[in-house]
C-alpha positions in Angstrom: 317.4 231.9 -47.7 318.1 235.3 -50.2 316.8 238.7 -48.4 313.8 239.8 -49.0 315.1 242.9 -50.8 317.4 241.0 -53.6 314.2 238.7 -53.9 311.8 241.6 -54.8 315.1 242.8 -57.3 314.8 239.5 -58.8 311.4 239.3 -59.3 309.8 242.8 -58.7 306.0 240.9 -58.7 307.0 239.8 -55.1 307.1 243.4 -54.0 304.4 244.6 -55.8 302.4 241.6 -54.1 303.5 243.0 -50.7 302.6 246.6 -51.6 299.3 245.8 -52.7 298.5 243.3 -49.7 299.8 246.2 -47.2 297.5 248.9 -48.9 294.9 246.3 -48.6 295.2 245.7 -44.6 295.9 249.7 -44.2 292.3 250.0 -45.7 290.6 247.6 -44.0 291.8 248.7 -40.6 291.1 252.2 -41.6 287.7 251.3 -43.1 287.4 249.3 -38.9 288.7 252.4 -37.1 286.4 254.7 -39.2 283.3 252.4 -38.4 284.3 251.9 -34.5 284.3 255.9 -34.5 281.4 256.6 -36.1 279.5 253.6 -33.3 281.2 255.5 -30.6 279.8 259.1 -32.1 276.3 257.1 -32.5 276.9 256.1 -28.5 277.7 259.3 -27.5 275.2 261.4 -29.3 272.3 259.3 -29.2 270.2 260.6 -26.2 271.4 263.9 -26.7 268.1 266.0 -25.1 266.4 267.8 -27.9 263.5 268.7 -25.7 262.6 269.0 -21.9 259.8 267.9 -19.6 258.1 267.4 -16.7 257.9 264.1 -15.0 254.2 264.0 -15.1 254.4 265.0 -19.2 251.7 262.3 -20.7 252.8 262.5 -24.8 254.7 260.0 -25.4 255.8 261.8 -29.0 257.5 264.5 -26.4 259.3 261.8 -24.8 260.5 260.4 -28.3 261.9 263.7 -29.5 264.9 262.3 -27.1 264.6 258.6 -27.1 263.4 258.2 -30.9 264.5 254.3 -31.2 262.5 253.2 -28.3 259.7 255.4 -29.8 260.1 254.2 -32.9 259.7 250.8 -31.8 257.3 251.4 -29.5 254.8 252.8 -31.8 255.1 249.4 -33.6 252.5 248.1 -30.7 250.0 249.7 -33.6 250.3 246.2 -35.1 247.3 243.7 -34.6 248.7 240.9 -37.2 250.2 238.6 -34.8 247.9 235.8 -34.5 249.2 232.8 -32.6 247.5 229.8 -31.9 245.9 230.7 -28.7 245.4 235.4 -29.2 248.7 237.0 -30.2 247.8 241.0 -30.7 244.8 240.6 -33.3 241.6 241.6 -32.0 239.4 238.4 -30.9 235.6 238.6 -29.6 236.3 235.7 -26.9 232.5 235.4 -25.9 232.0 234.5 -29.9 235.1 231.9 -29.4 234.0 230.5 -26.6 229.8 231.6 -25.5 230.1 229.9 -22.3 232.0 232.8 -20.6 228.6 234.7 -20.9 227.2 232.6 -18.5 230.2 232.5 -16.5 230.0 236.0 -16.2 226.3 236.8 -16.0 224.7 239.6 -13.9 228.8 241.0 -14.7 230.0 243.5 -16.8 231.9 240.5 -19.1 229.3 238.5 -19.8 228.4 242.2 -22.4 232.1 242.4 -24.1 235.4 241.0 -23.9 237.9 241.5 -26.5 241.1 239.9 -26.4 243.4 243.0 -25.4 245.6 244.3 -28.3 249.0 245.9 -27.8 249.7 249.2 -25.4 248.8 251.5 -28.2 244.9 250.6 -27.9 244.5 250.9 -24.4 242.5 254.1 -24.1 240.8 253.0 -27.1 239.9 249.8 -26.2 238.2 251.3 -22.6 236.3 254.0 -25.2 234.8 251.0 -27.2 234.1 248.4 -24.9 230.6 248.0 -23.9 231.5 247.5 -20.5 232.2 251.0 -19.5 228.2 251.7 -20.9 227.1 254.6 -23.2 227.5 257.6 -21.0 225.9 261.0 -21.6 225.7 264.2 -20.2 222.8 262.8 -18.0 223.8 259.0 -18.1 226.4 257.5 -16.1 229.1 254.8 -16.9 228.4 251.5 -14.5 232.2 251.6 -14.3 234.2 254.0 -11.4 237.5 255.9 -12.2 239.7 253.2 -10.9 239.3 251.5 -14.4 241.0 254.3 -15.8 244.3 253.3 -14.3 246.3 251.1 -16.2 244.9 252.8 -19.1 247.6 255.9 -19.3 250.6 258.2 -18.5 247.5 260.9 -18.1 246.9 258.8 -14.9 250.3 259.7 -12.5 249.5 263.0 -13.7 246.2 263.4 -13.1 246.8 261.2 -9.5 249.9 264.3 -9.0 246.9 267.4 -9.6 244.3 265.8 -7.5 245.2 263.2 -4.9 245.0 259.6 -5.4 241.1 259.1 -3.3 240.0 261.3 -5.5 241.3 260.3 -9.0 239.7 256.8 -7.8 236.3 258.3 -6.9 233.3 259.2 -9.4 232.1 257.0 -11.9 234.3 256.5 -15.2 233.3 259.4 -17.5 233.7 262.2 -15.4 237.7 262.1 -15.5 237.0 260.8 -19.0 238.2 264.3 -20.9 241.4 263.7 -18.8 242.7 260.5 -20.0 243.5 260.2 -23.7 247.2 259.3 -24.5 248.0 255.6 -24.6 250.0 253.3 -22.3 253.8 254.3 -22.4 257.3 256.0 -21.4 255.9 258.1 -18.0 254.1 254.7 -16.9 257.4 253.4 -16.1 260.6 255.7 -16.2 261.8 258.7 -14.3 262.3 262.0 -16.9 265.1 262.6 -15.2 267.3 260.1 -15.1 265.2 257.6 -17.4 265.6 254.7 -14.4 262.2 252.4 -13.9 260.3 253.9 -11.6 256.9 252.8 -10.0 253.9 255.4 -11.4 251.0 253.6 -9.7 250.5 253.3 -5.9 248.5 250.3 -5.5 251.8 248.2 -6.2 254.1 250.4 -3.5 251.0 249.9 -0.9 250.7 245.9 -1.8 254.3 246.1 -0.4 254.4 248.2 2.3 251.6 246.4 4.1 254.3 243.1 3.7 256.9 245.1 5.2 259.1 245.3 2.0 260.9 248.2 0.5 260.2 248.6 -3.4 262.7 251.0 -3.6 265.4 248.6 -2.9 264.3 246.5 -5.8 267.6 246.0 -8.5 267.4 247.0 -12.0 266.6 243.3 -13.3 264.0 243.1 -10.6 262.1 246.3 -12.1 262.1 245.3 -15.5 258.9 243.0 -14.2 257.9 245.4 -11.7 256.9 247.5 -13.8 255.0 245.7 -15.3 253.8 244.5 -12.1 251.7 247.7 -12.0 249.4 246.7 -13.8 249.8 242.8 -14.7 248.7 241.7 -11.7 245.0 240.4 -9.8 243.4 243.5 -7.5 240.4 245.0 -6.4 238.5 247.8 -5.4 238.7 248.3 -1.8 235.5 250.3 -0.8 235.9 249.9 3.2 239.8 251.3 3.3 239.9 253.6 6.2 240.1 257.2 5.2 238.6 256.6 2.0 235.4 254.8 3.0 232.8 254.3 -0.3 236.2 255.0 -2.8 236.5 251.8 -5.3 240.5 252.5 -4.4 242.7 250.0 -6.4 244.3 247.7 -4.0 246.1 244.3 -4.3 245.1 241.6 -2.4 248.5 239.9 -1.7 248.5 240.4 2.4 248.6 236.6 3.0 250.6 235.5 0.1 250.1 235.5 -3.9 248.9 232.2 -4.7 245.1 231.5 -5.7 244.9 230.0 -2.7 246.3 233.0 -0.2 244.2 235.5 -2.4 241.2 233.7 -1.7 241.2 233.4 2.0 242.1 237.2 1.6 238.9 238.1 0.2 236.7 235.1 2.1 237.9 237.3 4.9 236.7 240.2 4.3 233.1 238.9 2.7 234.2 240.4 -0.6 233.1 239.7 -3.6 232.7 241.5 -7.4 229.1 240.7 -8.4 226.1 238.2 -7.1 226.1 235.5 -10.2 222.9 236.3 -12.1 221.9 232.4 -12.4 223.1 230.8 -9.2 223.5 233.7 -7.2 227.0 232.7 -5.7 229.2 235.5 -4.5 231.8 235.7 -7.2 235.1 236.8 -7.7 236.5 237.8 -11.2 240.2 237.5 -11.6 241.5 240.3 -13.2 244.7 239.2 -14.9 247.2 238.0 -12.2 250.4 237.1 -14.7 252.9 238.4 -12.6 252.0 236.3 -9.8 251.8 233.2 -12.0 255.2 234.0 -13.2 256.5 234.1 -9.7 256.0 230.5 -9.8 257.5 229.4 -13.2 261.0 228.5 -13.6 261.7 231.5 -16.0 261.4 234.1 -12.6 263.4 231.5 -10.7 266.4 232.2 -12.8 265.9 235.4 -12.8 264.2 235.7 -16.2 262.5 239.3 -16.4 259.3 240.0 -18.0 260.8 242.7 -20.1 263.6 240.0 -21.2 261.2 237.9 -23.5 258.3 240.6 -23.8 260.9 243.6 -24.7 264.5 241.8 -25.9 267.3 244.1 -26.1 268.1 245.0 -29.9 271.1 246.6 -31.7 271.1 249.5 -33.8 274.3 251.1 -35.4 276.4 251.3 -32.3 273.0 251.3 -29.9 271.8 248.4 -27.9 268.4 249.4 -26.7 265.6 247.7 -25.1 262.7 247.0 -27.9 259.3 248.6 -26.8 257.3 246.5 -29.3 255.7 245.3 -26.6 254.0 241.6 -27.7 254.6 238.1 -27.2 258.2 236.1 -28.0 256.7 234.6 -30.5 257.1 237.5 -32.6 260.6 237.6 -32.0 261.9 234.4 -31.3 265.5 235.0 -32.2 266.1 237.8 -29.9 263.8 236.4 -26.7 263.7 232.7 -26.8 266.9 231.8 -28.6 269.0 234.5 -26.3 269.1 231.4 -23.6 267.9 228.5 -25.7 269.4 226.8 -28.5 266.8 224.9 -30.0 265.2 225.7 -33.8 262.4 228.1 -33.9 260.0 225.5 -35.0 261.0 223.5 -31.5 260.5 226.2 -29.6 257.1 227.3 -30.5 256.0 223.7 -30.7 256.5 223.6 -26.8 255.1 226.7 -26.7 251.6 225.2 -27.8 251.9 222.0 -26.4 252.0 223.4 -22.8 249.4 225.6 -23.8 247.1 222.3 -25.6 247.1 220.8 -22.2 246.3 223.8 -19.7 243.4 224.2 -22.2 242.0 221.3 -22.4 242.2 220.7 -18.3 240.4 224.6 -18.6 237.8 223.8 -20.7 236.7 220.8 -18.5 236.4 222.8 -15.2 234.6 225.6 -17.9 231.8 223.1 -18.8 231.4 221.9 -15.2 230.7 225.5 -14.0 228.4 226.3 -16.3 226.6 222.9 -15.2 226.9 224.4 -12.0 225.2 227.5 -12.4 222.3 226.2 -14.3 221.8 223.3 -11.4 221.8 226.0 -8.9 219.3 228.3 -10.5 217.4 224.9 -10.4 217.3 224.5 -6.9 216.3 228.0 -6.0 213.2 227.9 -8.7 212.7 224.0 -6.9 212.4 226.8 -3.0 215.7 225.7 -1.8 216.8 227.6 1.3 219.8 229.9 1.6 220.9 227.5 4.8 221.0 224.7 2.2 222.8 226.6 -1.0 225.5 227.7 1.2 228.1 225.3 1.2 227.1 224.6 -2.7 227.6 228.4 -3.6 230.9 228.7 -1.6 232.3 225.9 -3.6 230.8 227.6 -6.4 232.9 230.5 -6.2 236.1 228.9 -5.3 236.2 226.9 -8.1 235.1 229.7 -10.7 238.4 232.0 -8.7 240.3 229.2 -10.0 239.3 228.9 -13.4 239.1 232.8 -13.5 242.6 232.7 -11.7 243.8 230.6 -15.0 241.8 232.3 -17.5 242.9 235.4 -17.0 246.7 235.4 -16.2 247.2 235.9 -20.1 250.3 233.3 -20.6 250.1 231.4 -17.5 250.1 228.1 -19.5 253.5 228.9 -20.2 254.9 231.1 -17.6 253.9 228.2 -14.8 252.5 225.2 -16.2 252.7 223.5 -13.0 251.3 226.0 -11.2 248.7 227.1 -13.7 247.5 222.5 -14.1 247.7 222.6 -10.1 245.1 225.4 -9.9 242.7 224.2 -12.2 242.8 220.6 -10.8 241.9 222.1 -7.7 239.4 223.9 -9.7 237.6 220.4 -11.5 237.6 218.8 -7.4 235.5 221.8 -6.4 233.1 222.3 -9.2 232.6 218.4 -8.7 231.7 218.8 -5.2 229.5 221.7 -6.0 227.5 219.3 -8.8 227.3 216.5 -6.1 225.7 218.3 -3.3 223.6 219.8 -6.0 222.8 216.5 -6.7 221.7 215.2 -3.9 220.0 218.8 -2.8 217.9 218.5 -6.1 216.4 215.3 -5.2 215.7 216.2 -1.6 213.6 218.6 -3.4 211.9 215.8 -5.7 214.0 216.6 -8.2 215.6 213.5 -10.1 216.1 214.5 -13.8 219.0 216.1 -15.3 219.1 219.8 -15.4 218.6 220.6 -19.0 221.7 222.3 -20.5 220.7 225.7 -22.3 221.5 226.4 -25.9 224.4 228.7 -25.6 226.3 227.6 -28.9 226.3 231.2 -29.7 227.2 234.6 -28.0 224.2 235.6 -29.1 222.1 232.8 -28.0 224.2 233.3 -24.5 223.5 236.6 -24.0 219.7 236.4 -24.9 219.5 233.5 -22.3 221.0 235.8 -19.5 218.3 238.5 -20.5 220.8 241.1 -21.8 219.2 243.5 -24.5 222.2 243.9 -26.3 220.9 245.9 -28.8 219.9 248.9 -26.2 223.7 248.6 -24.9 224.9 249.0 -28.3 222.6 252.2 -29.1 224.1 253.3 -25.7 227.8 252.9 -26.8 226.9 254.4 -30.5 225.4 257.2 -28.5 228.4 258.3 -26.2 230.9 257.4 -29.4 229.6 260.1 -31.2 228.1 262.9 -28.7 230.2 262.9 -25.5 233.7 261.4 -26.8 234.2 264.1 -29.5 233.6 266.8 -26.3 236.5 264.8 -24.5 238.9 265.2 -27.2 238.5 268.3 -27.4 238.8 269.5 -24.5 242.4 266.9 -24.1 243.5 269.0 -27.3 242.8 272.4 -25.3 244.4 271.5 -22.3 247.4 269.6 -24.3 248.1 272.8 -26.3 249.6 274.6 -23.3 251.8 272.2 -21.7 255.5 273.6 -21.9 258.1 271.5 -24.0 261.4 273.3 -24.1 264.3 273.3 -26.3 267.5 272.5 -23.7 269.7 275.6 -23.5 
């Protein structure tokens, strides 16, 4: 075989071939080196502080001056138009959807308003407009104490920093109203510092103390759901906690374990309960919305599946991979949360999704009709002079099986995050409201009672809430009232005190 060279003298195209394909690859690596460099500037540049702050700093527009991709993304929690089959982020009157949780819920804040909760941005907002916090004025008082406003706001830790924890819990909700107005975000759950999770809210800390664990300890993965734990998560307010006797202070009630079951003897023990049902005038407890303990159970945690992994999937940006603060369900997002792990089509995916879901629900809706039978049947046997002696057992089971249902209800995702777990609590739910509806039974004809207990007309919310004897049109004037007289006072007064917090340019 000829040289190279007396080939390329014997036909020059040949070498012009070789110079052109050599310039080619030189470009192309140069065009790769340039585009490595520039990621690598991206890297190194890209949380450059442009501003500094305090730990306890509650804008989260200050915090984005440094971190503006997380902001950025972040703010997208504005969004209400995902609408899945069962919520998403829109906004959703459930008592329309579904009129039976009036009576559910009556004689209890609820059984007024519940909105399906949007995304992070609307948290303060939502607490403004919800009918359950009342129509305060300068005279009138919210029902509500200032432990609602915790999982509300980064003005919280700060607030909790100024005045002590006791007393950010005590007074009712509008007189620490003026203080809280920034939404949900970065101070809830990162050190200024050093940007590492951190744990803002005490109640979780305390939850863990008293079970002789050290949250401190906890690894990276593990506080991408802790954090989240702060708030996602069933509590109370603990009015008999010594030191702070008559304080509604936040407190978790995991001390015998975190199943429905271990909560429940938790509270039986201590004769708690949130309200005295309006109809049947069982103790009850309302689940608040215990999804991290649900996803304890589900096979997700047990791999060692975070919450942040599927609710906030890491991203890429130029040469940045960031965690997405568009905080909303996977199934906005499928590619980046389901599909990390999973290699099935989106279409498969979210067709498990709702089949899970399909048959939580419809196991849900059965315990839902018996407890409303329940309440009714009850409120029969009281008008019939039943005794206290002889509604015990009947209201006990009353309660336990509502817990459940409540338990279910409220763990927002549960169907998915624990099916099992989630089908297992509301059988136990449908034995108990059975019982309840049995003894009832049998207590009603003791009582020469042999009929069947008419079931109201509740088709409607409205119809619902007229038959519990709410006067919903007084609560609304109420809210109108305090939207347009007392809120203006509290933003101004956050826009004074806002003015003169200290943001510095780093030196």
């Amino acid at each position: 075989m000829k040289p190279l060279s007396e080939q390329i003298k014997k036909r020059p195209v040949i070498g012009w071939a070789l110079f052109l394909a050599t310039a080619a690859v030189v470009f192309l690596l140069g065009m790769l080196a340039s585009s490595i460099m520039q990621r690598r500037a991206e890297a190194t540049f890209a949380y450059t502080p442009q501003v500094k702050y305090d730990q306890f700093e509650p804008r989260n527009e200050v915090w984005g001056q440094n971190f503006p991709r997380e902001y950025q993304s972040f703010m997208q929690t504005r969004d209400t138009s995902l609408r899945t089959k069962y919520n998403g982020s829109a906004t959703i009157d459930m008592l329309e959807v579904d009129p039976r949780l009036v009576v559910l819920w009556a004689g209890y804040g609820f059984s007024k308003d519940y909105n399906q909760a949007r995304g992070h941005q609307y948290a303060v907002k939502d607490i403004w407009n919800t009918l359950r916090t009342g129509g305060p004025t300068s005279e009138r008082k919210s029902p509500m104490p200032n432990t609602c406003w915790t999982c509300k706001s980064p003005d919280v830790p700060r607030l909790m920093n100024e005045v002590g924890i006791a007393e950010f819990y005590s007074g009712s909700w509008d007189t620490k109203g003026h203080q809280i107005v920034n939404a949900i975000g970065c101070a809830d759950c990162h050190d200024s510092q050093t940007m590492n999770l951190r744990i803002s809210r005490p109640a979780l800390i305390e939850a863990f103390n008293r079970q002789g664990k050290d949250i401190s300890q906890a690894s990276h993965q593990e506080m991408r759901s802790l954090v989240c734990a702060q708030c996602h998560v069933e509590y109370y307010f603990d009015k008999h906690r010594p030191g702070s006797e008559e304080v509604p202070y936040l407190t978790f009630p995991w001390d015998n374990g975190m199943s429905a079951e271990a909560m429940e003897s938790y509270y039986d023990a201590k004769d708690f309960s949130d309200w005295t049902h309006q109809l049947s005038k069982a103790p009850m407890l309302k689940a608040q919305h215990p999804g991290y303990e649900i996803y304890l159970t589900g096979t997700h945690a047990s791999r060692g599946v975070s919450c942040a992994d599927c609710h906030m999937p890491y991203i890429s940006e130029g040469g940045q991979k960031f965690t997405s603060h568009h905080i909303v369900s996977p199934l906005k997002n499928v590619s980046n949360s389901c599909q990390v792990c999973h290699r099935e089509e989106t279409e498969h995916l979210v067709r498990d999704v709702y089949e899970r879901q399909d048959r939580i629900i419809e196991n849900r809706n059965t315990l839902e009709e018996l407890l409303v039978h329940a309440h009714v049947e009850a409120k029969k046997a009281w008008d019939l002079g039943a005794t206290e002696q002889q509604m015990q057992d009947v209201l006990l089971d009353i309660r336990h099986a509502q817990w459940r249902w409540d338990y279910a209800a409220a763990s927002h995702g549960g169907s998915f995050h624990s099916p099992v777990e989630t089908g297992r609590v509301i059988a136990t739910g449908i034995d108990l409201a059975q019982e309840a509806r049995l003894k009832l039974a049998r207590l009603l004809a003791s009582l020469g009672y042999n009929e069947q207990v008419p079931y109201p007309d509740i088709s409607t919310k409205a119809k619902a809430q007229q038959y519990i004897g709410l006067n919903m049109e007084q609560l609304e004037a109420e809210k109108s009232e305090f939207l347009k007289t007392l809120l203006p006072q509290w933003l101004a007064t956050a826009r004074e005190r806002e003015a003169g917090y200290p943001v510095q340019t780093p030196n």
